[in-house]
C-alpha positions in Angstrom: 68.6 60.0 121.0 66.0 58.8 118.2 67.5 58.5 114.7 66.1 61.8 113.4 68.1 63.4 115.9 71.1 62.1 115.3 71.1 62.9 111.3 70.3 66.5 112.4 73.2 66.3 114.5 75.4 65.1 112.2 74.6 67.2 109.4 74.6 70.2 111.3 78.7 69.2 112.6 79.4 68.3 108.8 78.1 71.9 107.8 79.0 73.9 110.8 83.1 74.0 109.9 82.1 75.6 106.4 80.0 78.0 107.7 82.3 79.2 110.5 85.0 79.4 107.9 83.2 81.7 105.7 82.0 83.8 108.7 85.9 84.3 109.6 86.7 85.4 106.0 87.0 89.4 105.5 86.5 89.0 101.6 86.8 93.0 101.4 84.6 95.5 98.7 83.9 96.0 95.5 86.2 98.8 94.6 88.1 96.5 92.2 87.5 97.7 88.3 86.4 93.8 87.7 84.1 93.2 90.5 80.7 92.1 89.9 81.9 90.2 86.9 80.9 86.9 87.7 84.8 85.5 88.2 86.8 86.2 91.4 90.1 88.6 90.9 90.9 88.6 94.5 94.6 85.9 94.5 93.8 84.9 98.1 91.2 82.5 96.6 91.6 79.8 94.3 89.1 77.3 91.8 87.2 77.3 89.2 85.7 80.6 89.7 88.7 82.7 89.1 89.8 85.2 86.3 92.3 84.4 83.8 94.0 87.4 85.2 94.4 88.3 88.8 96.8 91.4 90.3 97.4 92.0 93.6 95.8 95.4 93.5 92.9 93.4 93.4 93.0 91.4 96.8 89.9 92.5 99.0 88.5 94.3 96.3 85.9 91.8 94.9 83.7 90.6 97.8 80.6 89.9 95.7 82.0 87.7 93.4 84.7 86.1 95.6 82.2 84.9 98.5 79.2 83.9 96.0 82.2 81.7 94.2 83.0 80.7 98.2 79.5 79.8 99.2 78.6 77.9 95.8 81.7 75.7 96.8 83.6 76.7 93.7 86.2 78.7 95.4 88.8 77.9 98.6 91.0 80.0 100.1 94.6 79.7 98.4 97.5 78.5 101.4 100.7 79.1 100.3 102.1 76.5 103.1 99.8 73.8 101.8 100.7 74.6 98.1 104.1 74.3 98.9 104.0 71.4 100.6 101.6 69.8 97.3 104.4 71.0 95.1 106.7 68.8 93.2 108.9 71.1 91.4 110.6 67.8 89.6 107.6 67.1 88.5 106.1 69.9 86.3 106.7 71.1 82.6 107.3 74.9 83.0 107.2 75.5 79.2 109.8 77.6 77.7 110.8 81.4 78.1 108.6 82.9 75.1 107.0 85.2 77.6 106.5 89.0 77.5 108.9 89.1 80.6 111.2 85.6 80.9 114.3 85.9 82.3 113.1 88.9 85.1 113.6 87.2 88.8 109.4 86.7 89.0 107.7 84.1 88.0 104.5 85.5 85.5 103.1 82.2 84.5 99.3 81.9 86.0 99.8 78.3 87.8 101.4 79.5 90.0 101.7 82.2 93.1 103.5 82.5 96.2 106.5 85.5 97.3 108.4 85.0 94.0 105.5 85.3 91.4 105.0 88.4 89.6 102.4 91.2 90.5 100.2 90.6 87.6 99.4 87.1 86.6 98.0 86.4 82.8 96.4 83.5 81.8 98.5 83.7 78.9 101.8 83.5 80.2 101.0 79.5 81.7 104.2 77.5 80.3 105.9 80.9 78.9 108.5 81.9 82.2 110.1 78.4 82.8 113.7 79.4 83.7 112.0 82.2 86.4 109.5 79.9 87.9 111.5 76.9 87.7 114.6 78.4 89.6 111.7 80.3 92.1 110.0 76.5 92.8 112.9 75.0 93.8 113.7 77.9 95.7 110.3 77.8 97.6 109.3 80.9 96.4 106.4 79.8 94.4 103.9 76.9 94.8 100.9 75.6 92.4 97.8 77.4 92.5 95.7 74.5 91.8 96.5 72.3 94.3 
């Protein structure tokens, strides 16, 4: 095999995974009230192409947004199982309880998602729910969205 070959080789097998990947992906419609904003409200994605506020109503409902931030490499898809497993409870400041709904059995602060995190997640609630999303992480009901 001549050495031209082999780099076309290897860059197509370096690329291929990626491209499968997206392929697999059913990143929904644009029926969300925030599509086509430029950020991606859709929680099963996570990076630095989110919103600052994400609901659930909004998962599969921002396909433009969600797979340009996916294709740019600015977005992944968000694992709970390998957020939880990159998760060190012990090891995180939570903040205090000055939150709009502390104290409530969900966790509303934005770093975080999983089973036990609240339906709505503000940007402006990161640090303000300790007590609920501390209990909730060492439960393993929330894990780091930012992992």
């Amino acid at each position: 095999m001549t050495m031209n070959l082999r780099l076309l080789v290897a860059a197509i097998a370096s690329v291929a995974p990626a491209a499968v990947l997206a392929q697999s992906i059913n990143f929904g419609d644009d029926a969300s009230q925030w599509s086509n904003d430029g950020e991606c409200d859709d929680r099963r994605f996570r990076g630095a192409g989110m919103a600052q506020g994400l609901d659930r109503d909004d998962i599969g409902h921002d396909a433009t947004d969600c797979k340009a931030g996916f294709d740019a490499g600015k977005l992944m898809i968000w694992d709970f199982a390998a957020a939880k497993a990159a998760t060190q409870c012990s090891a995180i400041n939570f903040g205090d309880d000055k939150s709009e709904w502390p104290d409530d059995g969900q966790c509303d602060d934005y770093r975080f998602d999983g089973p036990g995190a609240d339906f709505v997640l503000l940007s402006e609630d990161i640090g303000h729910d300790a007590s609920d999303c501390r209990q909730l992480c060492d439960l393993g009901q929330i894990a780091v969205r930012d992992y």
